[in-house]
Residue, then its C-alpha position, 0 to 999 in steps of 0.5 A: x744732857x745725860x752724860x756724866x763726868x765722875x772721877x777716875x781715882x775713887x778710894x773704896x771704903x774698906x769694909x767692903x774689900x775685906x770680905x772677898x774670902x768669904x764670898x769665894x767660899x761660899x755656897x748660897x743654895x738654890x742655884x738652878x741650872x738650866x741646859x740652854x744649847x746654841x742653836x746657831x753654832x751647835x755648841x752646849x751651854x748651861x746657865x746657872x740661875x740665882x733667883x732673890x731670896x724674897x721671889x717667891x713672896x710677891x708674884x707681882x714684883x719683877x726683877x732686875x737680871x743680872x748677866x755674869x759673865x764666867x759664871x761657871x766660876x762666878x755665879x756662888x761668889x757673885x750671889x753671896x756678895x750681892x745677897x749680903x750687900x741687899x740683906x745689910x740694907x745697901x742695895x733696893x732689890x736683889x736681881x735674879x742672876x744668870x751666870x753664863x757657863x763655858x762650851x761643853x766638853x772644852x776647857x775654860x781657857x778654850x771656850x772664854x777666849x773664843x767667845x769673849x773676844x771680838x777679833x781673831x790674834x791673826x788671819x785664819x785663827x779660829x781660837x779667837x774672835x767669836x764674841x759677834x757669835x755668843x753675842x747672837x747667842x745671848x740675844x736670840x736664845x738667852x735673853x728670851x729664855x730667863x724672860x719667859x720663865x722669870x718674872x724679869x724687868x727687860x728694862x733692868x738688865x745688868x751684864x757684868x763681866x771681867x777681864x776678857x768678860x769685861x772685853x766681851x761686854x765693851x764689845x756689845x756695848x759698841x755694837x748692840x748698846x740696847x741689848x743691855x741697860x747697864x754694863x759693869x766692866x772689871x779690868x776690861x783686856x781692852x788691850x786685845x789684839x792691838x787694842x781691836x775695841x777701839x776700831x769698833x768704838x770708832x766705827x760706832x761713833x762714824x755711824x751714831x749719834x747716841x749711845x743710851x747705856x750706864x757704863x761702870x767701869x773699874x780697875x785695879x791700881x796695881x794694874x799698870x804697865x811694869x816688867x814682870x820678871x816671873x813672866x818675863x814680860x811687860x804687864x798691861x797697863x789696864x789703868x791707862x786703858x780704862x782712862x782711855x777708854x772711857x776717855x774716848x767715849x766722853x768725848x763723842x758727847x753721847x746725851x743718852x751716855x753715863x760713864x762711872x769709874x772706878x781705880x781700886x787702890x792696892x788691888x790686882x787683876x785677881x783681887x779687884x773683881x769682888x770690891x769693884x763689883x760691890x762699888x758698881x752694883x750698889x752705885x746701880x742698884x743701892x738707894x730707892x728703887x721702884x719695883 
């Protein structure tokens, strides 16, 4: 059986955390950006394409393809990182990257949490709840466009997502598993709309006997339930929604299922992604690794 029991508190070596600065401010070059509109709703989107450093050496290697969410803001960081951790020796091969930038002519904020979320907040709201949308999106019109221009290993695609990018990738996975091979879910906001991921979990297990993905899944320490008195409010528990999660999953005893996870310790919502992400990518693809 595939499936893999690994611990819930890991503590990251701290070499790897101390280098976060760096990769905010940086600017690797070479960033292609592609126009790659929706045909389906009308919407306009770009996607940044970070290529490795070594493609044009070989023509016969294919690469693994990375599929970063919030890439209008990631994809620069994202590639520093991962191009640092394959210079220094830590990964096997540098994957192209694909970073999935927001709607045209909408903000940030607008375009993320309609396209990121799975569910609507309340009947008849629009601003939520596109995720089947930008699913079908990323599988019709994406997928096939890196595939036809790059030389890419279909059998090695990562999405990689945080926060609500990380909800987005817990909803594919409980919907349309085999479009990804490995997904990596940073502070996940599986407290969505009263927790709607799990009814999708639920509905997924009634009607499947197996789930074939690698699921990586990391959290901040200081992301736990608490009252936050600049907001006024209680902060989610993203601890205890990881751990449930994955709890949930390791208990349908899916044989085609790894599950890997990960508390940072002394990190937040904000200060989490670039160690978590160094942990999950290398667990992926560090060690030997055909091409």
């Amino acid at each position: 059986m595939a499936l893999i029991f690994l611990c819930h508190l890991c503590i990251l070596a701290r070499p790897a955390e101390t280098r976060s600065a760096k990769w905010t401010g940086c600017d690797p070059g070479g960033i292609q950006t592609r126009f790659v509109p929706d045909p389906a709703s009308g919407r306009l989107y770009d996607v940044e394409i970070s290529l490795p450093s070594d493609y044009d050496r070989d023509a016969s290697t294919h690469y693994p393809v990375i599929y970063l969410a919030d890439g209008g803001r990631e994809t620069r960081p994202v590639t520093c990182q991962i191009r640092e951790l394959y210079k220094n020796g830590t990964l096997a091969q540098e994957p192209i990257i694909v970073g999935l930038s927001y709607a045209k002519g909408e903000s940030l904020v607008a375009s993320r949490k309609r396209d990121y979320t799975p569910a609507p907040r309340k009947p008849g709201d629009t601003a939520y709840g596109g995720a089947h949308a930008y699913q079908h999106y990323l599988r019709q019109t994406v997928i096939p466009y890196v595939e036809s221009l790059y030389r890419t290993n279909p059998d090695r695609r990562i999405y990689v997502g945080h926060s609500y990018g990380g909800l987005l990738g817990a909803h594919i996975l409980l919907t349309e598993p085999g479009l990804f091979r490995t997904y990596i879910l940073g502070s996940p906001s599986l407290w969505f709309a009263d927790h709607a991921i799990l009814t999708f979990e639920s509905e997924y297990a009634r009607a499947n006997r197996n789930l074939k993905a690698d699921l990586l899944l990391f959290v901040g320490g200081e992301e736990i339930g608490r009252y936050d008195p600049g907001r006024r409010d209680n902060t989610q528990n993203m601890v205890g929604d990881m751990r449930a999660f994955e709890s949930q999953l390791k208990q349908r005893h899916y044989p085609g299922l790894t599950i890997r996870s990960l508390v940072v310790r002394s990190k937040n919502h904000r200060n989490v992604f670039p160690p978590g992400l160094t942990w999950a990518i290398t667990a992926v693809l560090g060690g030997t690794t055909g091409r």
